[in-house]
N, C-alpha and C positions, 0 to 999 in steps of 0.2 A: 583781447584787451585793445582799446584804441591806442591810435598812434598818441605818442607821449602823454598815457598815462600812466601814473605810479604807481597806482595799486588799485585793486581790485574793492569794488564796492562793498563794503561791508567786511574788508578783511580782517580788520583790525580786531572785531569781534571773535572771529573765526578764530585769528591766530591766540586770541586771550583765552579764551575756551578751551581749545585744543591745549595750552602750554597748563594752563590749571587741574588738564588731568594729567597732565604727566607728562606729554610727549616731549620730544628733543627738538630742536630748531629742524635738525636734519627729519625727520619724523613727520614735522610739520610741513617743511618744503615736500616732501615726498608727497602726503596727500594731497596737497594742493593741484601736484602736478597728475596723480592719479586721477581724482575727483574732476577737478575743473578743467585740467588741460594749460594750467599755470606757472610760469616759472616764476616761485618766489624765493629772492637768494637767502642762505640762513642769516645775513646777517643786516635784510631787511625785515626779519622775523624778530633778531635780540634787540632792533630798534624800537618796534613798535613796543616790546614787552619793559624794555630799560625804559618807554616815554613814561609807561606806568607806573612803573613802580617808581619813578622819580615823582609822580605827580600822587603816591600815594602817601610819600614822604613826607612831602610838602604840606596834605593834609594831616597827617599825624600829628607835626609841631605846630600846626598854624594855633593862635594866641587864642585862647577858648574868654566867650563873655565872661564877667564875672556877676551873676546873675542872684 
């Protein structure tokens, strides 16, 4: 990882992936750090997953045309 960067390219994917089958945040940090050689903390893991589902929310209510 470069010096102060945040996360890992393409993580966000990885971690949605990985939590949609099933795994645990803890589950998820562990592969990350087997696989890539990463430390991701779990609770820069429940972040990326809460931005989601906050932003799938969002689209759930959003005010549909009336067509």
């Amino acid at each position: 990882m470069r010096k102060r960067q945040r996360r890992l390219t393409g993580v966000d994917k990885i971690v949605l992936s990985l939590s949609a089958k099933g795994l645990t945040t803890g589950k998820i940090a562990a592969h990350f750090d087997d696989v890539y050689g990463a430390k991701v903390s779990k609770d820069t893991i429940s972040q990326i997953t809460d931005k989601v589902l906050g932003e799938m929310a969002e689209w759930c209510n959003r005010p549909l045309d009336s067509a």
